[in-house]
C-alpha positions in Angstrom: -70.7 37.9 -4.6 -73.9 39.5 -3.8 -77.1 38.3 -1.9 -80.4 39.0 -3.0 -83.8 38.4 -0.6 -87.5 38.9 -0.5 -90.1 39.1 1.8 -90.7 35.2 2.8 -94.0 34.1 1.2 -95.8 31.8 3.4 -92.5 30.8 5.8 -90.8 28.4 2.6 -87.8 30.6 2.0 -84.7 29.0 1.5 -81.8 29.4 0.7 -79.8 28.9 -3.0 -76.3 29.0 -4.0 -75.4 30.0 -7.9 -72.3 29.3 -9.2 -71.9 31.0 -12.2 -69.2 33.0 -13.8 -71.6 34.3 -16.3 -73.4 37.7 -14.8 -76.5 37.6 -17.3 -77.3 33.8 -16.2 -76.7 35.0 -12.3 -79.2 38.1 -12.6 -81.8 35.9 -14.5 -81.6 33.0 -12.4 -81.6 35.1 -9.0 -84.5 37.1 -10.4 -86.8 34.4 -10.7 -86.0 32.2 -7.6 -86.5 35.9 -5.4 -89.7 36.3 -7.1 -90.3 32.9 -5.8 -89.9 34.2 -2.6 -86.2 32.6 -2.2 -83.1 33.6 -0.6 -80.1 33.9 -3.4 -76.6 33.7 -2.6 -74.2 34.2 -5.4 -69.8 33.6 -6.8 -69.0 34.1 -10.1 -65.7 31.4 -9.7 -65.7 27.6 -8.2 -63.4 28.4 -5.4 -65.6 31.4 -3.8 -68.3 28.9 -4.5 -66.9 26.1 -2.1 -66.3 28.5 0.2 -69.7 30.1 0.4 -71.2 26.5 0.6 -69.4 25.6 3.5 -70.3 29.1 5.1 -74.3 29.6 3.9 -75.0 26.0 4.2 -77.7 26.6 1.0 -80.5 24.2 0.3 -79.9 23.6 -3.5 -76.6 24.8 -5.2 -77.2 26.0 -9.1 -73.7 25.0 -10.6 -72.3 25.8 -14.0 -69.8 23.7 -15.7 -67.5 25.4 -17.4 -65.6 28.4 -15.4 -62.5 30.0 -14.8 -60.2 28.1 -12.1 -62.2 25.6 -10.4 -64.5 23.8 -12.9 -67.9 22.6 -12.1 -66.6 19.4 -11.6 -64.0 19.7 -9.5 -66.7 22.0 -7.4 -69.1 18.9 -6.9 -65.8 16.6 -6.3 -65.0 18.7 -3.5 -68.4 19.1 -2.0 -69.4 15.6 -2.3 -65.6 14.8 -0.3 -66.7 17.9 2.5 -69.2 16.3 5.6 -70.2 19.6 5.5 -71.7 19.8 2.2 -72.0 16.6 0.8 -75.9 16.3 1.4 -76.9 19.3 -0.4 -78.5 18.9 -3.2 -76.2 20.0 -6.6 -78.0 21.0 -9.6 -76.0 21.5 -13.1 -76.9 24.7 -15.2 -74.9 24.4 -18.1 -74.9 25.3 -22.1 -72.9 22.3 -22.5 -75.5 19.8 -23.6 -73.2 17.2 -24.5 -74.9 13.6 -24.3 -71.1 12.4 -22.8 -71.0 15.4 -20.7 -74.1 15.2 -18.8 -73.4 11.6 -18.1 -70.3 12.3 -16.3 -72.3 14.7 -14.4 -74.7 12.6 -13.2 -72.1 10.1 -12.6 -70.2 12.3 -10.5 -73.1 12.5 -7.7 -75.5 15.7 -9.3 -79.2 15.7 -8.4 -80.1 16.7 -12.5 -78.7 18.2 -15.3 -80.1 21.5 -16.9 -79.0 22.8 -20.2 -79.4 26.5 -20.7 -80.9 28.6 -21.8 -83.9 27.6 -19.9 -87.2 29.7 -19.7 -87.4 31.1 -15.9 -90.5 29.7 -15.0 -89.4 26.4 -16.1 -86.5 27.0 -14.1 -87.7 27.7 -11.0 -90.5 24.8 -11.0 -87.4 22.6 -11.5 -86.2 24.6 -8.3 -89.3 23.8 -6.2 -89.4 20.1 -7.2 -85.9 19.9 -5.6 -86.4 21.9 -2.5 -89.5 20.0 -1.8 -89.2 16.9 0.4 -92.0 15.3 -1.0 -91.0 15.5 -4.5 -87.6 15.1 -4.2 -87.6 11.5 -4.2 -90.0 11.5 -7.5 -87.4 13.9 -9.1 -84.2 11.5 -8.1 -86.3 8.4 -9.4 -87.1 11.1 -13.2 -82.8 11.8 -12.8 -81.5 8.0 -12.7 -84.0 7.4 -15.2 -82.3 9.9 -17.4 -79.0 8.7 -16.4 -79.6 5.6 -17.9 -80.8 6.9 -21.1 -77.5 8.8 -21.2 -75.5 6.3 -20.8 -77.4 4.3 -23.6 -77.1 7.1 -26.3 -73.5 7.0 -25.0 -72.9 3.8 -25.5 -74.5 3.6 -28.9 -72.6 7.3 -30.0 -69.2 5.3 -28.6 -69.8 2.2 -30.8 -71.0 3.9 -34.0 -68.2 6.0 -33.9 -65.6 2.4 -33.2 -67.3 1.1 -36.9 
């Protein structure tokens, strides 16, 4: 684990959790939200994860899917069951861009779905749109919208595949 910080920029600092077993995603991902002006808290396994969640109390948590031990499933299971955590906001970051897959994310109770790779900037607008109050509810309203065109292609992949 490691914590990366910059000089807050105009007092809107806060404060994001990666989950990420992969050490390239980690570095790019914390590079751009510092620039940003963010402070990045980091585990490279779901278990650490939970535990620095409960501890750092983060303002958006950057989960991958798939990972040693704990999966990112299992992650968001727990820290949707845990008072503690289950208001913070859960963003996947994931290669797995499975139609079926992202639907059972957003099923399971994430705030979005990213696929990587992802350019940075691109990244950390998505960031800002989830950290701000005021777009946060315009950025729920874009997610269900999507999880409903998920399920649809789901549905359709599922019958196709029946005939």
């Amino acid at each position: 684990m490691w914590r990366l910080t910059k000089e807050v920029r105009d007092g809107v600092q806060k404060k994001i959790l990666v989950i990420d077993d992969e050490p390239m995603v980690v570095k790019m991902v914390g590079d751009v939200l510092i620039s940003r002006g963010h402070d990045v808290i980091t585990a490279s396994e779901g278990y650490d994860g939970l535990l620095k969640a409960i501890s750092e109390q983060p303002d958006l948590i950057l989960l991958d899917v798939v990972m040693p031990g704990l999966d990112g499933h299992d992650v968001l299971k727990r820290l949707k069951k845990d008072e503690r955590t289950r208001e913070i906001p859960v963003v996947y970051l994931s290669a797995v861009g499975d139609f079926s897959e992202q639907l059972h994310a957003m099923e399971d109770g994430s705030t979005d779905y990213i696929t990587k790779p992802i350019k940075p900037s691109e990244l950390a607008d998505k960031v800002e749109n989830y950290l701000d109050p005021a777009r946060r509810a315009v950025t729920a309203r874009t997610a269900h919208m999507k999880a409903g065109k998920l399920r649809t292609i789901v549905d359709i992949m599922h019958r196709e595949h029946k005939d």
